[in-house]
C-alpha positions as CSV (number, residue, x, y, z in Angstrom):
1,X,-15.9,75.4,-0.5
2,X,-14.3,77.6,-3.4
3,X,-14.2,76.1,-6.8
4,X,-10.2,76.7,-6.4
5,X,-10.5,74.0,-4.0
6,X,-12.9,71.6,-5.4
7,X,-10.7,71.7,-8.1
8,X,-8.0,70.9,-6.9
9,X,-9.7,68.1,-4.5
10,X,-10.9,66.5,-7.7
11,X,-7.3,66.4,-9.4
12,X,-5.7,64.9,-6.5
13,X,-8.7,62.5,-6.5
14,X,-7.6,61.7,-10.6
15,X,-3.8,61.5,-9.5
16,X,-4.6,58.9,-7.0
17,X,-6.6,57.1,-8.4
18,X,-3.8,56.6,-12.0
19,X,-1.3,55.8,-9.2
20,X,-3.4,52.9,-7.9
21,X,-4.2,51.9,-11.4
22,X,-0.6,51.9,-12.5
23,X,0.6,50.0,-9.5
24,X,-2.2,46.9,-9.9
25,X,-1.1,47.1,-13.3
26,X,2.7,46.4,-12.4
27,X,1.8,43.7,-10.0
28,X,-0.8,42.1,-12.2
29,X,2.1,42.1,-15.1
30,X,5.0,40.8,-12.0
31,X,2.8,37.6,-11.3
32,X,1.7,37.0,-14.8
33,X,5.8,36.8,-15.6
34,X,6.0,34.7,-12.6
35,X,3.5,32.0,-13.7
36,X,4.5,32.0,-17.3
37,X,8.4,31.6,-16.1
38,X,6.7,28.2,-14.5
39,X,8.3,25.3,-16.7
40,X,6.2,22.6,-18.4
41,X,7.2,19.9,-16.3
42,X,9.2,20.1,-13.1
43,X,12.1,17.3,-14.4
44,X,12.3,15.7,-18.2
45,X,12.4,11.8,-17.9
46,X,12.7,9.2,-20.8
47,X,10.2,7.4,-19.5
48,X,10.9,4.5,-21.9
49,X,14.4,4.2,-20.9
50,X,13.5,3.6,-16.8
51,X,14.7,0.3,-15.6
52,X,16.0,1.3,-11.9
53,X,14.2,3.3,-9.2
54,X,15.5,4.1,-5.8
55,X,13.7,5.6,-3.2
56,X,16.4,6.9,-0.5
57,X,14.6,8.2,2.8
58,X,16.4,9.1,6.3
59,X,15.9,5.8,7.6
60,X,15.0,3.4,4.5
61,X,15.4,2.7,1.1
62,X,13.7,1.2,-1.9
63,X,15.5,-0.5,-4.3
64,X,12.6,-1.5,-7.8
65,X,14.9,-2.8,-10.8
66,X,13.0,-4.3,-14.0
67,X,14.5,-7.9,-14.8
68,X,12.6,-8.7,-18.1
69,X,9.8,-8.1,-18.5
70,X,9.1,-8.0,-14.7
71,X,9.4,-5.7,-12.0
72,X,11.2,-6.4,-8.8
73,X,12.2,-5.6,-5.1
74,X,15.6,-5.8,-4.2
75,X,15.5,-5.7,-0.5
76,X,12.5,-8.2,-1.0
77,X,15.4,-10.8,-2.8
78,X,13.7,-9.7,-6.2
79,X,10.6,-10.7,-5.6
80,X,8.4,-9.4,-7.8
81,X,6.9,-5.4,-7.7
82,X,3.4,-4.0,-7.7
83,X,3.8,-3.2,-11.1
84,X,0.5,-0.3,-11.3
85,X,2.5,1.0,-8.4
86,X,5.7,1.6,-10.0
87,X,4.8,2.8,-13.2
88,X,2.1,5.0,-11.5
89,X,5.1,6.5,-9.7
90,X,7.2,6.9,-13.1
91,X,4.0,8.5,-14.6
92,X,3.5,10.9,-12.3
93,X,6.8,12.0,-12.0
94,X,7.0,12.2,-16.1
95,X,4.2,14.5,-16.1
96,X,4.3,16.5,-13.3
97,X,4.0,19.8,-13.4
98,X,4.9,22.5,-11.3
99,X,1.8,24.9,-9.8
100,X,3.9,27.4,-8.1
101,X,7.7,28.3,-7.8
102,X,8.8,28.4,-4.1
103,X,11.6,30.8,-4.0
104,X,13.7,29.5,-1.0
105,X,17.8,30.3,-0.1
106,X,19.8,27.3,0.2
107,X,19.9,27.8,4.4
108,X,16.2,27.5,4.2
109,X,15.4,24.7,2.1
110,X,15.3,22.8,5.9
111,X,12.0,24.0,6.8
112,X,10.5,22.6,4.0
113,X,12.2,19.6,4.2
114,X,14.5,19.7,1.2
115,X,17.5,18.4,2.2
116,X,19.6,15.5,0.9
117,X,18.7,12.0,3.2
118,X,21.2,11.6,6.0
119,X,21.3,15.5,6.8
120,X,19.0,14.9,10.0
121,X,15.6,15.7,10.9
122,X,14.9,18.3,7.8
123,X,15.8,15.2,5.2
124,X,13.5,14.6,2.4
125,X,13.2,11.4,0.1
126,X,15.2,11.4,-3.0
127,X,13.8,9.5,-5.8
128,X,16.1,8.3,-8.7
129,X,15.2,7.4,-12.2
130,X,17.8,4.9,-13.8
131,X,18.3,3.2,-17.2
132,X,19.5,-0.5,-17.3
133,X,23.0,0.6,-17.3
134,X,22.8,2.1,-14.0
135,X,23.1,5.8,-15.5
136,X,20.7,8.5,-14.0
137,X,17.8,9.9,-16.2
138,X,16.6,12.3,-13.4
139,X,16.3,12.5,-9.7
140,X,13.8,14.6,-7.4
141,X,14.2,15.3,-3.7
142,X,10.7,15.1,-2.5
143,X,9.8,17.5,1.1
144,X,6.8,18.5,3.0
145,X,3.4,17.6,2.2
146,X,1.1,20.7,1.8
147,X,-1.4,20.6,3.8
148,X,-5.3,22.0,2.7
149,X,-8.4,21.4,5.1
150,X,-10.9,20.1,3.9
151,X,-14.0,21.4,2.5
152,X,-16.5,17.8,3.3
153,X,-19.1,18.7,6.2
154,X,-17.8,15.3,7.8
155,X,-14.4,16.2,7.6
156,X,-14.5,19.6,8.9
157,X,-11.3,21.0,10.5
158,X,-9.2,17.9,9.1
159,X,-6.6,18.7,7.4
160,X,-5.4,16.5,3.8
161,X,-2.4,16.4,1.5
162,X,-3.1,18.1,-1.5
163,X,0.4,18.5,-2.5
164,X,4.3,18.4,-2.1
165,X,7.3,20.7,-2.0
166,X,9.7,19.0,-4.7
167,X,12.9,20.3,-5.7
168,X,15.1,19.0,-8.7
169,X,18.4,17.3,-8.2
170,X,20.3,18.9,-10.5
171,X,21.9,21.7,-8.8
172,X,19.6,24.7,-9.3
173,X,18.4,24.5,-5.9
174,X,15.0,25.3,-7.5
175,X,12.1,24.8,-5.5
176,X,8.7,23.6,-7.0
177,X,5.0,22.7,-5.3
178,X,3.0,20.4,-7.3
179,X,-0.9,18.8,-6.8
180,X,0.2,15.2,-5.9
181,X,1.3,14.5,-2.6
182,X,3.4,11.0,-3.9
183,X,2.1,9.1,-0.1
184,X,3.2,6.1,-1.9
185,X,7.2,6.9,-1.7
186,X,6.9,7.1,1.8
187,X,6.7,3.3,2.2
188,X,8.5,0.6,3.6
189,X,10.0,-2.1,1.2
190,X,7.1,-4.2,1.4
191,X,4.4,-1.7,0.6
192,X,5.3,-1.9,-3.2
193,X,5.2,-6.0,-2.9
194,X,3.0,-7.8,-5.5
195,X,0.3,-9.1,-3.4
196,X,-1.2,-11.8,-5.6
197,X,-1.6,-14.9,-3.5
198,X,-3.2,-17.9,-3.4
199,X,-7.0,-19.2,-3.7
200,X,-8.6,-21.3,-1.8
201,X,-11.8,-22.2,-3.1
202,X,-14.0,-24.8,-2.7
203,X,-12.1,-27.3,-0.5
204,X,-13.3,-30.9,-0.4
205,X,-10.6,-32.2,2.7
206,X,-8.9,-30.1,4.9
207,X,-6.2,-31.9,7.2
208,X,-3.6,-30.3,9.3
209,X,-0.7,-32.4,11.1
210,X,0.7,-30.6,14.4
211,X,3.3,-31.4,16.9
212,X,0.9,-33.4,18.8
213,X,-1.2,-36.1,18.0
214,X,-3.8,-33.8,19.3
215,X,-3.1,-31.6,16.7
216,X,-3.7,-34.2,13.8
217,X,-6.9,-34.3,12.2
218,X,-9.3,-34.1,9.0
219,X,-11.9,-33.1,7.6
220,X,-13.6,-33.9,4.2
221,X,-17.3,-33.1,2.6
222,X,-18.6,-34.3,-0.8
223,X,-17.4,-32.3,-3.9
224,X,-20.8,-29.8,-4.0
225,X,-21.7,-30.7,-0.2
226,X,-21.5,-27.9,3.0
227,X,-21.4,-30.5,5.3
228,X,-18.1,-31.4,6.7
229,X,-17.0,-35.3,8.3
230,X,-14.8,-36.0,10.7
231,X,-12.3,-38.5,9.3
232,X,-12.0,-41.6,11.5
233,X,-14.5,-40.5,13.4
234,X,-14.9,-42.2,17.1
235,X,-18.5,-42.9,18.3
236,X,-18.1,-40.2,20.8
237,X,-16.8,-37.5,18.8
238,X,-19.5,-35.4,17.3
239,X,-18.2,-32.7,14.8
240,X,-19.2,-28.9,15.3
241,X,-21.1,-28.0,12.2
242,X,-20.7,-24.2,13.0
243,X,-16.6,-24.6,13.9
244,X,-16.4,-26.5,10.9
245,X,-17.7,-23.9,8.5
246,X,-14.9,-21.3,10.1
247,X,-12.4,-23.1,8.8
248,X,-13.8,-22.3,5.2
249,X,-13.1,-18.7,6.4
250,X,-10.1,-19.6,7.8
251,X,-8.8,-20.6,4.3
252,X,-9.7,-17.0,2.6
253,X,-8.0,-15.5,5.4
254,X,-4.7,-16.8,4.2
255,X,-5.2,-15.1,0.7
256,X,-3.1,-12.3,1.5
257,X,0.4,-11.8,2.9
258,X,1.9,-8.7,5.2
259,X,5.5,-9.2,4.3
260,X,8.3,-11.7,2.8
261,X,11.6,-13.1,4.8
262,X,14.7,-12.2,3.2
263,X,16.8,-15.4,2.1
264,X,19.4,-15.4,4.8
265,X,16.5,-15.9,7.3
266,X,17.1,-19.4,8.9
267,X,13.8,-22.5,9.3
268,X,14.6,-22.8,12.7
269,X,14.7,-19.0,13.3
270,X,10.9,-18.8,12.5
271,X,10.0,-22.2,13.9
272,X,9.7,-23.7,9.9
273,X,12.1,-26.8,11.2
274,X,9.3,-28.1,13.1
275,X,6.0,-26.9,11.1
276,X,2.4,-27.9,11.6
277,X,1.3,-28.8,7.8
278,X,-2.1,-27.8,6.3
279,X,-2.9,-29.8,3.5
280,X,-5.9,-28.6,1.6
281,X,-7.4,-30.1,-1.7
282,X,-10.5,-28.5,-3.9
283,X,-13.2,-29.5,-6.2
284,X,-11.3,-27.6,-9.1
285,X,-8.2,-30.7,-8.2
286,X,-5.7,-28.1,-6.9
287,X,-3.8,-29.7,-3.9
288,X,-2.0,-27.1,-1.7
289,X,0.7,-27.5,1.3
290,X,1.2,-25.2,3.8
291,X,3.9,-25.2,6.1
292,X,3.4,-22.7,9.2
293,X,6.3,-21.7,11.9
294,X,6.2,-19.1,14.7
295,X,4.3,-16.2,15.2
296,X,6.5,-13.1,14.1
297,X,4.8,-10.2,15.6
298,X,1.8,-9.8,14.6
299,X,2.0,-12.8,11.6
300,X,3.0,-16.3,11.1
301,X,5.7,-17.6,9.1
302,X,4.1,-19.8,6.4
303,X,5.6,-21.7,3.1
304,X,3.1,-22.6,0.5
305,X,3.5,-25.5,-2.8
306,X,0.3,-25.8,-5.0
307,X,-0.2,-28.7,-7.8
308,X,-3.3,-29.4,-9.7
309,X,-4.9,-32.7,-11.1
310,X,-7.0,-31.1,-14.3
311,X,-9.4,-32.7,-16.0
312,X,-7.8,-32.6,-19.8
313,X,-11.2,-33.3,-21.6
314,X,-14.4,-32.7,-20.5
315,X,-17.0,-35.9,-20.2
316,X,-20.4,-35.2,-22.0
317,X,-23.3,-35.9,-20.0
318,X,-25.6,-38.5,-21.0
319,X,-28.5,-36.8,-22.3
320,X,-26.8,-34.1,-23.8
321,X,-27.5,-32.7,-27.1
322,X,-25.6,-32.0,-30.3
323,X,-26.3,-28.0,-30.4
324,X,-25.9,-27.6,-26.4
325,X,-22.2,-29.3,-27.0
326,X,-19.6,-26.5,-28.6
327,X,-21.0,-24.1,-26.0
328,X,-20.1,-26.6,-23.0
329,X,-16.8,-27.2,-24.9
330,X,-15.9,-24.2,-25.4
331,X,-16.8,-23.2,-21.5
332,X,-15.3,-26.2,-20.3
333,X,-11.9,-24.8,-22.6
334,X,-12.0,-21.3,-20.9
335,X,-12.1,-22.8,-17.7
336,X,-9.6,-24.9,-17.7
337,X,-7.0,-22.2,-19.5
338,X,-8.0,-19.8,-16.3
339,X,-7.5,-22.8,-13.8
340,X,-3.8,-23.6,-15.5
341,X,-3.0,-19.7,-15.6
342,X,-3.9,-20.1,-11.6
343,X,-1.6,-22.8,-11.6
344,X,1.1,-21.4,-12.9
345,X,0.8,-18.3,-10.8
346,X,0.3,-20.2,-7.5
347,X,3.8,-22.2,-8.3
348,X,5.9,-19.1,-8.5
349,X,5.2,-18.5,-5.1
350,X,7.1,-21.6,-3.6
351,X,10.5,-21.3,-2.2
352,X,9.6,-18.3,-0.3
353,X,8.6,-17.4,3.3
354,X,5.8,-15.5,3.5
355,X,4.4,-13.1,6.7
356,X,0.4,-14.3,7.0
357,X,-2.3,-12.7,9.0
358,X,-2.6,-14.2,12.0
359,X,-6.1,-14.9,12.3
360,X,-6.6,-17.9,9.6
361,X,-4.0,-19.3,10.9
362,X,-4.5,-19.7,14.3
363,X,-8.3,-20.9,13.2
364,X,-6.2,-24.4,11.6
365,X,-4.1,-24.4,14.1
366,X,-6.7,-26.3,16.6
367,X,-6.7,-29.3,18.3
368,X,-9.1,-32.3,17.6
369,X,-10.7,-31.9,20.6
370,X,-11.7,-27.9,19.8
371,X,-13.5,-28.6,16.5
372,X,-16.0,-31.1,18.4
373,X,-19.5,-30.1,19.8
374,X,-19.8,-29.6,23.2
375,X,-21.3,-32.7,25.1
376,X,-24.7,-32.3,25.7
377,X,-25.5,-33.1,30.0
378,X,-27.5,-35.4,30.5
379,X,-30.9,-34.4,32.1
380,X,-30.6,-35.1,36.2
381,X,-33.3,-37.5,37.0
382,X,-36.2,-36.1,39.1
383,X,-36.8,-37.2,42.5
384,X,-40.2,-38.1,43.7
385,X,-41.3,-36.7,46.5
386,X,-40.8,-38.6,49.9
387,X,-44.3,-38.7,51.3
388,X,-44.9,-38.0,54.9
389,X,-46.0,-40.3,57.4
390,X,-49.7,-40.0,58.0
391,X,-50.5,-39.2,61.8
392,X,-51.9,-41.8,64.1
């Protein structure tokens, strides 16, 4: 090869080589404009002034208003809110920040589920911020989830949320994905109830009252005793020491509720006209009365009062001694401030009709006959051989 030629070679070689330069340059420079164009945060939201959120989905809304100091459900007749869940979701949304601008025509904001609730199958949820006066602080139209797969060995090939397309409602049609996926604004009414229910510890009796006398019965153990009685016990009824103990479990199953009726719901329409009553008292002196109705799909309808019988003062014991004595006080003090705070939360829960897993339920609701051991047969007596006529 002439050096003309090398030369030449080698220059095109330099030319090509600024060109690529230059042009990585110019698209390194494009997408570092694009990311610093990227506004702080994605909506700005007093987050002080909040008072009314409302989650609007294609099928259901969510309507959270504070009254007070306290956060409630509307559709739930103001009963009150998960409040970590609410101002979780208020958080978030006051600090979130976009990752990545989206840069979508209107016609297209469908695929990514953008558009306003009621526009069909592409809908997103619109979340709006309100003060107390009813006057919107922001709103955000929530879309598609964004979808990563996950990098666990035990979750290979699964796909996660690991984000959402978001757009602001304030007529910029500008098109934002951010890290959090918000899975809790795609529940039902009842997923952003309180869930604080009552406690049933230590019971001393337990009797429930049925339809039938069958159905009436009660048992009672010694304050500090496992072993249940039978009340009224006939000779011939023996109590199942193992069927007995379930219904201890039965109790904490009825900790927790699934859903609330709504106030218009009639007694009779959830069989509360004609309850079977589970009365339950407990070592600590609460008393509690529990009204169950009709299944309702996969719960039972179920009212619930609560009162208490507290000791005011507590009684030294004989041998007790003078330094041992503000301790026990002061426990004894502690204790009973917690047991009144329990009180007080229990009460706020009459007056309403609660949705209760089905399974403590339908352990109380059991006839006398089913919490009694099983008869023992008697043994068959043994026949003595018939012995056979000796042969002449």
């Amino acid at each position: 090869m002439k050096r003309t030629q090398l030369a030449i070679l080698i220059l095109l070689v330099v030319v090509l080589g600024a060109g690529a330069f230059v042009l990585v340059k110019r698209r390194t420079t494009s997408w570092a404009s694009r990311t610093d164009y990227l506004p702080e945060k994605v909506v700005s939201l007093p987050i002080n002034d909040v008072a009314q959120v409302t989650i609007q989905q294609p099928e259901i809304q969510v309507n959270l208003r504070k009254k007070g100091d306290t956060w409630v459900v509307v559709e739930r007749a103001d009963y009150p809110a998960n409040f970590e869940m609410v101002s979780t979701l208020i958080r978030k949304t006051w600090e979130l920040k976009p990752v990545q601008e989206v840069r979508v025509g209107p016609s297209q904001l469908g695929r990514l589920s953008l558009l306003p609730p009621g526009k069909g199958a592409d809908s997103g949820t619109l979340v709006d911020f309100k003060n107390a006066e009813g006057k919107r602080l922001a709103a955000l139209l929530f879309g598609k989830k964004y979808m990563r797969e996950s990098n666990q060995s035990f979750a290979a090939g699964r796909n996660f949320p690991a984000g959402r397309y978001v757009m602001a409602e304030d007529g910029s049609h500008h098109v934002d994905l951010v890290s959090e996926p918000f899975q809790q604004i795609d529940g039902k009414p009842e997923t952003w109830l309180d869930r604080g229910f009552v406690k049933i510890e230590k019971p001393t009796t337990i009797a429930v009252s049925g339809s039938s006398p069958a159905m009436n019965w009660k048992l009672e153990r010694e304050q500090g005793s496992k072993e249940w009685k039978l009340a009224d016990a006939q000779p011939q009824e023996h109590l199942d020491a193992a069927k007995a103990n379930q219904l201890t479990n039965a109790l904490n199953g009825i900790s927790s509720f699934t859903d609330i009726l709504t106030s218009d719901s009639k007694p009779e329409s959830v069989g509360l006209d004609k309850p079977t009553t589970v009365t339950v008292t407990t070592e600590d002196g609460f008393n509690y009365v529990l009204r169950v109705g009709n299944p309702v799909e996969q719960s039972y309808a179920l009212t619930v009062s609560a009162s208490a019988n507290l000791a005011s003062a507590r009684t030294p014991s004989k041998d007790e001694k003078p330094e041992d004595k503000t301790k026990l006080d002061k426990e004894f003090q502690t204790r009973h401030e917690t047991l009144e705070k329990k009180l007080a939360s229990e009460k706020k829960l009459e007056g309403r009709v609660f949705l209760v897993p089905k399974y403590g339920i339908e352990q109380l609701k059991k006839n006398r006959a089913d919490l009694l051991a099983t008869p023992t047969p008697a043994p068959t007596p043994s026949r003595s051989p018939v012995a056979k006529p000796k042969a002449k």
